[in-house]
C-alpha positions as MATLAB code, in Angstrom:
seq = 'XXXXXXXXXXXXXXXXXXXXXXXXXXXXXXXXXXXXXXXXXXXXXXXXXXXXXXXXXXXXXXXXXXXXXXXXXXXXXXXXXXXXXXXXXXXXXXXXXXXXXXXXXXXXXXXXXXXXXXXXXXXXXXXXXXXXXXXXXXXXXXXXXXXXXXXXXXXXXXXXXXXXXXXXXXXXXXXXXXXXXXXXXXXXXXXXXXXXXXXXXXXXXXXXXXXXXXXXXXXXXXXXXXXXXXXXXXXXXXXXXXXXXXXXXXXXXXXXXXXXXXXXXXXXXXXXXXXXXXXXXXXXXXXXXXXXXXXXXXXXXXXXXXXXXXXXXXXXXXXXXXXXXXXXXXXXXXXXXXXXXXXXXXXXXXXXXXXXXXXXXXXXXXXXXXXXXXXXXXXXXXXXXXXXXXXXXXXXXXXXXXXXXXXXXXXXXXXXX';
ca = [
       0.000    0.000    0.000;
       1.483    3.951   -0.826;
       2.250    5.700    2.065;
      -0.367    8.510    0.453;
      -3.349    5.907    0.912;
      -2.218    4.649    4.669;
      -1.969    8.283    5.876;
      -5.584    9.135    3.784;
      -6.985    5.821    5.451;
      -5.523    7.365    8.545;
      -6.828   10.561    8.293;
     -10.351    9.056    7.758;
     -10.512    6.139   10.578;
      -9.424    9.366   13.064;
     -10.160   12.062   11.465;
     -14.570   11.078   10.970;
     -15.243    9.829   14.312;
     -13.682   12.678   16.232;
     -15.822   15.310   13.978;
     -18.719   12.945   14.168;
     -18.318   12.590   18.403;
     -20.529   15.172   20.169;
     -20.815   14.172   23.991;
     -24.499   13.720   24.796;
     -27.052   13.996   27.729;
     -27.036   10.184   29.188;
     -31.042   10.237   29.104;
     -30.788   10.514   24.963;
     -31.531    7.157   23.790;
     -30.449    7.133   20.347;
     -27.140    8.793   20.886;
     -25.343    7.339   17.886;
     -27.795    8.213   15.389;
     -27.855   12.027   16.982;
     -24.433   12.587   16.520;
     -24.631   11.335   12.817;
     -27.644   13.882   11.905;
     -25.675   16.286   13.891;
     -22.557   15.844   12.023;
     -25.068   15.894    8.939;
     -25.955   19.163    9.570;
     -22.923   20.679   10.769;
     -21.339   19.632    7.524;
     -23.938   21.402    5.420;
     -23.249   24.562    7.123;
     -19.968   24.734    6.884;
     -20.137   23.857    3.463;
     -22.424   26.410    2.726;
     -20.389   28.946    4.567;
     -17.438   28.034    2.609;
     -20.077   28.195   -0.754;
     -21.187   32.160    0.662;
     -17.745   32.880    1.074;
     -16.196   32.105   -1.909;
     -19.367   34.164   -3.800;
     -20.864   31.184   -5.310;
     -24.124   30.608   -3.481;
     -26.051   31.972    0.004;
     -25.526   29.325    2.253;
     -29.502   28.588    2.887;
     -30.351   28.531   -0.628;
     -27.380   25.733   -0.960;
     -29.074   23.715    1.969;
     -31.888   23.698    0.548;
     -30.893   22.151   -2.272;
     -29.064   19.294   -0.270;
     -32.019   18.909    1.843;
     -34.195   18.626   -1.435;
     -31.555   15.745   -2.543;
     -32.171   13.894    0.882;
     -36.068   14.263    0.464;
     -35.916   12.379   -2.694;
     -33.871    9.620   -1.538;
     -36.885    9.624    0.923;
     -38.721    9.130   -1.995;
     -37.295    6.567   -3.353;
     -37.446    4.691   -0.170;
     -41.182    4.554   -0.404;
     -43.703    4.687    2.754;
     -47.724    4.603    3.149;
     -49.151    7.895    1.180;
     -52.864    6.504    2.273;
     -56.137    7.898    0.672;
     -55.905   11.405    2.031;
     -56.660   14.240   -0.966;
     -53.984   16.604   -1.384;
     -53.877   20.192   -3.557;
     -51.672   22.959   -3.764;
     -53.495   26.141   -3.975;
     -53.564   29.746   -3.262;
     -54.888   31.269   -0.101;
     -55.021   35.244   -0.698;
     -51.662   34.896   -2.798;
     -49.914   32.721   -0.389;
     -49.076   29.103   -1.579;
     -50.847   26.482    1.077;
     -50.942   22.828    0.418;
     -54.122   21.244    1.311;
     -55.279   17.724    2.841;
     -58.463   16.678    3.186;
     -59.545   12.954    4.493;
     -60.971   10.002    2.903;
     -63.851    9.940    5.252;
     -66.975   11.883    4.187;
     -68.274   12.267    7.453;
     -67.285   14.590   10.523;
     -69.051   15.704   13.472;
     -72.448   17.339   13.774;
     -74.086   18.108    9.949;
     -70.997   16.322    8.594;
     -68.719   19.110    9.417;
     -65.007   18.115    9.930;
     -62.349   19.563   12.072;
     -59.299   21.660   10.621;
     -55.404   22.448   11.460;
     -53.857   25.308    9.898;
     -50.175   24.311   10.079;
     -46.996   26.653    9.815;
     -43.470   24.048    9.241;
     -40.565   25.373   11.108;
     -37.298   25.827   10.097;
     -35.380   28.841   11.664;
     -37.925   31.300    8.741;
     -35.671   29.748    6.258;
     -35.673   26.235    5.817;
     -38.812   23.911    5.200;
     -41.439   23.560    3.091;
     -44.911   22.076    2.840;
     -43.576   19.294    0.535;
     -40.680   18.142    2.878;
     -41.583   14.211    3.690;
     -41.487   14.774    7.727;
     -44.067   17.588    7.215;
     -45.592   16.011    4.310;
     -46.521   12.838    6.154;
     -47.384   14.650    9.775;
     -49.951   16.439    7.673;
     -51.392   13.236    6.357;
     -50.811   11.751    9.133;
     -53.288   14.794   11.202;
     -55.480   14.718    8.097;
     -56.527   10.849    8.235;
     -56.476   10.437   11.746;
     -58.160   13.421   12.955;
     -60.894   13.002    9.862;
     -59.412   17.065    9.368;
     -58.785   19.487    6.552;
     -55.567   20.045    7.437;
     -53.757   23.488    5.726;
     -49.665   23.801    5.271;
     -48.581   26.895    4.702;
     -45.797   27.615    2.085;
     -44.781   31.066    4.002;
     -41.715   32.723    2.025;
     -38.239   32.238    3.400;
     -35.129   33.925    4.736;
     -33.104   35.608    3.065;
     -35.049   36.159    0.184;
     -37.661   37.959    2.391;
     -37.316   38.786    6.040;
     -39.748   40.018    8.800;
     -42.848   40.645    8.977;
     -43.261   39.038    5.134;
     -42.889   35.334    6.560;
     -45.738   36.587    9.787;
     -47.867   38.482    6.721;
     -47.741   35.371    5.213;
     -48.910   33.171    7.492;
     -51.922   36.071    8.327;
     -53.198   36.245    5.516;
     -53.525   32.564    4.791;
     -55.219   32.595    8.484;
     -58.045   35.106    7.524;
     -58.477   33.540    4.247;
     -58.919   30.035    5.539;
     -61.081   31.596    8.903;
     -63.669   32.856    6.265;
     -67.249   31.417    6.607;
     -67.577   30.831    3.044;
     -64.048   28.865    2.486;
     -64.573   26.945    5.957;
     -68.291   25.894    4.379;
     -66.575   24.883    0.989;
     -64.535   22.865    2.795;
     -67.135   21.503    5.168;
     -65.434   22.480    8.204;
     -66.839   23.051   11.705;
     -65.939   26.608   12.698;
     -65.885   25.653   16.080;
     -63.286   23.218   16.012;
     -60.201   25.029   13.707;
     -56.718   24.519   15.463;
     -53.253   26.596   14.480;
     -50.463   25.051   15.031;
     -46.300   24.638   13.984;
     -43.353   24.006   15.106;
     -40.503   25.309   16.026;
     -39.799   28.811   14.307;
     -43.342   27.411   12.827;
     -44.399   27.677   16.660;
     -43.654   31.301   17.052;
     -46.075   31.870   13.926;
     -48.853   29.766   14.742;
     -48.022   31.868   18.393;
     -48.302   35.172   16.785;
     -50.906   34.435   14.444;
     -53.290   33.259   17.315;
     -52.602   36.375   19.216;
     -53.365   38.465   16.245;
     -56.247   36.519   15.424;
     -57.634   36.727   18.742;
     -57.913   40.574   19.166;
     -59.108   41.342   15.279;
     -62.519   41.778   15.877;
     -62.908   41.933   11.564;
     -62.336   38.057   11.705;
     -65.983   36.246   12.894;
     -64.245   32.984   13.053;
     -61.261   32.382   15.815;
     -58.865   29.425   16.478;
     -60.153   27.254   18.890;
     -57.333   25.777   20.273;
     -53.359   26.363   19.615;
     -50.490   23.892   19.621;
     -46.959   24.972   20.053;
     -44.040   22.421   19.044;
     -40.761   23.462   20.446;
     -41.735   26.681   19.782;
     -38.922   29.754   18.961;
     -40.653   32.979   20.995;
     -38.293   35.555   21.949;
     -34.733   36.600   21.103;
     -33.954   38.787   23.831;
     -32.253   36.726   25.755;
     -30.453   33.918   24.568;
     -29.301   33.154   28.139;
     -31.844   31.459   29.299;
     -30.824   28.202   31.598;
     -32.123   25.951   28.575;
     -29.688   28.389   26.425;
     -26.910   27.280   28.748;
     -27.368   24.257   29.513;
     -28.081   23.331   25.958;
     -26.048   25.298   23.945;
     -24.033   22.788   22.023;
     -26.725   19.998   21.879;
     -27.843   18.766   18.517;
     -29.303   19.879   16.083;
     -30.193   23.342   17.247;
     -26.704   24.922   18.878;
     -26.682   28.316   20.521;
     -25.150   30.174   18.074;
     -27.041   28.675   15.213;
     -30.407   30.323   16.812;
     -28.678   33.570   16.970;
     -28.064   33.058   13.368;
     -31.612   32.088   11.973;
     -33.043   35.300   14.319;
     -30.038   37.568   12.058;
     -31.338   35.711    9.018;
     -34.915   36.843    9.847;
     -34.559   40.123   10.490;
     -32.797   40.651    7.850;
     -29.418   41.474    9.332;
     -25.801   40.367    8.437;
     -25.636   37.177   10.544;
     -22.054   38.050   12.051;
     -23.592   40.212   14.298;
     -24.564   36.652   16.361;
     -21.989   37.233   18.964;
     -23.769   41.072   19.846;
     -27.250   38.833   19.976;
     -25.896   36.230   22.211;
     -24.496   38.828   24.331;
     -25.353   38.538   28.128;
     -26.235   41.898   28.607;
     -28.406   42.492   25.089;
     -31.249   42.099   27.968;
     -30.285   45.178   29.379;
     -29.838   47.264   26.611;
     -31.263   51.065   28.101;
     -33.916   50.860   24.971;
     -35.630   47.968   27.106;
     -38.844   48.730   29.041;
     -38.525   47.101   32.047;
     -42.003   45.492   31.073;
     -40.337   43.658   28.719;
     -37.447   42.316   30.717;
     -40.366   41.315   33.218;
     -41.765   39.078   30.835;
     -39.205   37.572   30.432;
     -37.968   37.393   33.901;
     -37.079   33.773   33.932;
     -35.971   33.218   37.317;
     -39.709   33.729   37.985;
     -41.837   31.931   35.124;
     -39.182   28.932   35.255;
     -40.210   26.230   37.851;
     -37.562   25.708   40.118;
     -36.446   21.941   38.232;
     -35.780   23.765   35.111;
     -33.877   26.718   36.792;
     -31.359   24.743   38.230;
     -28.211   26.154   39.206;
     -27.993   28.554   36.392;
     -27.968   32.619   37.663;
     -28.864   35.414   35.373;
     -25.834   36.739   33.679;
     -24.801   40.078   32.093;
     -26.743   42.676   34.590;
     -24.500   45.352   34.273;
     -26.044   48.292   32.193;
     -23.580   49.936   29.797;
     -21.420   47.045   29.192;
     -18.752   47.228   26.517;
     -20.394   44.541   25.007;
     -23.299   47.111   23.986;
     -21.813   48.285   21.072;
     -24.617   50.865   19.055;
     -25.279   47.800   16.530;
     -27.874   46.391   18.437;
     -30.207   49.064   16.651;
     -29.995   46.588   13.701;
     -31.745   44.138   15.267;
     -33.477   44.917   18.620;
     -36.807   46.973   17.210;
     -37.631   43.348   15.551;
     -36.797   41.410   18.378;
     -39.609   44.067   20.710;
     -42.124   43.784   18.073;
     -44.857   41.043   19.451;
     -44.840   39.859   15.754;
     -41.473   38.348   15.718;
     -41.231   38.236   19.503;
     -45.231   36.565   20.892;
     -43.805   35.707   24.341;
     -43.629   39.707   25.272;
     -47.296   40.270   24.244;
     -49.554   42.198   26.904;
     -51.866   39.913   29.441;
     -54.636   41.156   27.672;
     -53.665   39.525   24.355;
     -53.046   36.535   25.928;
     -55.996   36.006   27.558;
     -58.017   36.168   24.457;
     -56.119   33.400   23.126;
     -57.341   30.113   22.433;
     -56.654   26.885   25.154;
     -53.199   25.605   24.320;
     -50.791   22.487   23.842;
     -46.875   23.569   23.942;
     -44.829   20.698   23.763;
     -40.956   21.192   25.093;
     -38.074   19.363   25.250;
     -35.146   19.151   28.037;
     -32.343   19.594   25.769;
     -33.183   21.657   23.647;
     -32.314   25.760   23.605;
     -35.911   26.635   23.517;
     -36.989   24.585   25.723;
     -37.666   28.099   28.440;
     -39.560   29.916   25.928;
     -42.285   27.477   26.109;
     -41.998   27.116   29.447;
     -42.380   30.659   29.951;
     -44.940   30.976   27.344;
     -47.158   28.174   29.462;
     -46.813   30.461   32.339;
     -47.811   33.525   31.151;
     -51.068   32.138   29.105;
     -51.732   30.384   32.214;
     -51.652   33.930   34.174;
     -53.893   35.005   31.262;
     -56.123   32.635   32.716;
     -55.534   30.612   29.438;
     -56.186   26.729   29.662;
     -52.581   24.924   28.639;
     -51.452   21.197   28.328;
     -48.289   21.120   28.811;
     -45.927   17.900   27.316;
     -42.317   17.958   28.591;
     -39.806   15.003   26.949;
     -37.357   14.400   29.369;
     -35.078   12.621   27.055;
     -36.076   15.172   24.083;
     -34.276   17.295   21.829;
     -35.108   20.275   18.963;
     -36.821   18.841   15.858;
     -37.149   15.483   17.044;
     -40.652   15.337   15.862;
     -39.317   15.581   12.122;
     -36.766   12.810   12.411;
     -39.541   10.625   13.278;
     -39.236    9.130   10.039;
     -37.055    7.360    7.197;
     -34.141    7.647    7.786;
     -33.299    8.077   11.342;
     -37.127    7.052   13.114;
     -36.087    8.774   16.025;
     -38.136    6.887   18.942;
     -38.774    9.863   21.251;
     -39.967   11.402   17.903;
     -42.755    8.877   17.188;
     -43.879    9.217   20.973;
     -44.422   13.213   19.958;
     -46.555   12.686   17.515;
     -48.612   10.395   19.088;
     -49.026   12.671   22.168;
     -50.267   15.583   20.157;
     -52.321   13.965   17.977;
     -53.643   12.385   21.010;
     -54.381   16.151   22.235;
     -55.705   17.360   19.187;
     -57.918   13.966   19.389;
     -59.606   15.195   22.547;
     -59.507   19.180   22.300;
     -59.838   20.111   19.133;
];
């Protein structure tokens, strides 16, 4: 053998495992297959960083394509489509895709229930067509016997916020009409938003919005929040720290995909992850109260983590934060600092969290505040979850914690919606 193939074969036997090897929370149960998406997705950044850098491509538009590549692998893999009726159509201009079931029959007068559905994605990755979406729609649609409606929202950075929120309104008022909720026989009583992840802090916004437009007759009965993304304030949350280089969604990858949304140059993510951003003197106070962890938090998920970063006027506070902080105030982008008043005209709620996951505190704070709204919330905590599980329920990883997510909030739409 030439010395040039022992020291490649050399280079590969150490060189993969050490960039695969991420050490991992003992309660994950599938930590070999987590560290290979991880290193999946870590290696598709970096490509597309190198791509960006070398003015060939953005780096999202490149993932996208490799993501499109692994969807059609998918494809060929094969897996149960069932008789649900799909379409891809317009709702006020904005591209939804929709399912309805193979049953006839719904509840009273034959009316069925419906899910409007926002896919997550950090505003810039995802689509209504992606399998793990795909089939969770079909999946709602079939068992639920509900019209189910996925959104095709534009993405980051071709558009940034409030076009990805505007989006996702207007397909909600289009949908909520009485005449396209009788066309599509379904019981305005029983209409559900929901989405996860950055698809969370959509379906979050959108039902506050929703709730306090008295133009809209028809409202969301009930809400449910995967993982949801709802503030970037503070990205020093305990979850933040304790979680802030666990798969697949790292610290300074969130910082990113908030940059990315508000249309700012994304090297600005060390300013955002700053500890004292929070403290910035443009901050009402009323806004660093609602988001005042170390009193929404229960005490388990506080642990031994202390706020950081207190000190007003730190050198860290640069002048650039004017890029980014009027999006991160505005309620649109931001639904956890809404007003008690919005939230208690919100609809009953599901918000599902995860323990290792960096936003797993914004739904925990989220199911505090609706709750001192007076808002009815379910809460469903994984102890041995992690961000986007839910999507890699499926070929080819079949994450087992992820299957046990969709059958608990199906099982909650089953009885609440």
């Amino acid at each position: 053998m030439k010395l040039s193939s022992i020291v490649v074969t050399l280079i590969l036997t150490v060189g993969v495992p050490y960039y695969v090897y991420t050490p991992l929370p003992a309660a994950i149960e599938e930590p070999l297959k987590l560290m290979l998406l991880d290193a999946l997705f870590r290696a598709m950044l970096q490509v597309g960083d190198l791509c960006q850098s070398l003015g060939l491509s953005h780096h999202i538009p490149w993932i996208r394509g490799v993501i499109s590549g692994l969807e059609t692998l998918g494809e060929m893999a094969g897996g149960q489509r069932g008789g649900v009726r799909v379409s891809d159509v317009d709702f006020d201009r904005v591209p939804v895709r929709v399912y309805e079931p193979p049953a006839a029959g719904g509840g009273e007068g034959g009316l069925r229930r419906a899910v409007m559905f926002y896919h997550g994605g950090g505003w810039a990755l995802g689509a209504t067509k992606m399998g793990s979406y795909d089939v969770l729609c079909r999946q709602m649609s079939d068992e639920l016997n509900a019209v189910v409606v996925s959104v095709e929202y534009r993405l980051a950075p071709e558009v940034h916020f409030p076009v990805q929120y505007e989006d996702c309104l207007a397909a909600a008022k289009h949908f909520l009409e009485p005449g396209i909720l009788g066309k599509l026989s379904v019981d305005p009583q029983r209409v559900a938003v929901s989405g996860d992840s950055a698809g969370g802090n959509l379906a979050a916004a959108v039902a506050q919005q929703i709730s306090v437009d008295d133009s809209v007759s028809v409202k969301f009965s009930v809400q449910a929040l995967i993982y949801p993304v709802l503030q970037g304030l503070d990205l020093n949350t305990p979850s933040h720290q304790q979680n802030h280089n666990i798969p697949i969604l790292h610290r300074f990858l969130m910082a990113r995909f908030w940059l990315l949304y508000l249309g700012v140059d994304t090297s600005l993510h060390p300013l955002l992850l700053s500890p004292s951003l929070l403290h910035h003197p443009s901050i009402p106070p009323s806004v660093r109260s609602h988001l005042n962890w170390t009193t929404l938090l229960p005490v388990k998920h506080i642990k031994h983590y202390k706020p950081v970063g207190t000190e007003i006027g730190s050198q860290e506070v640069t002048g650039q934060e004017g890029d980014f902080l009027p999006g991160l105030l505005d309620v649109r982008a931001a639904p956890l600092l809404a007003e008690q008043g919005v939230l208690g005209r919100t609809p009953r709620a599901y918000i599902l969290t995860c323990e290792y996951d960096v936003l797993r505190d914004d739904g925990l704070m989220y199911t505090r505040r609706l709750q001192d709204a007076g808002v009815t919330v379910s809460s469903d905590h994984y102890d041995d979850g992690f961000h986007g599980a839910l999507s890699f329920a499926h070929w080819p990883f079949f994450f087992g914690v992820g299957k046990r997510m969709i059958r608990g909030y199906m099982d909650w739409l089953q009885e609440n919606l």
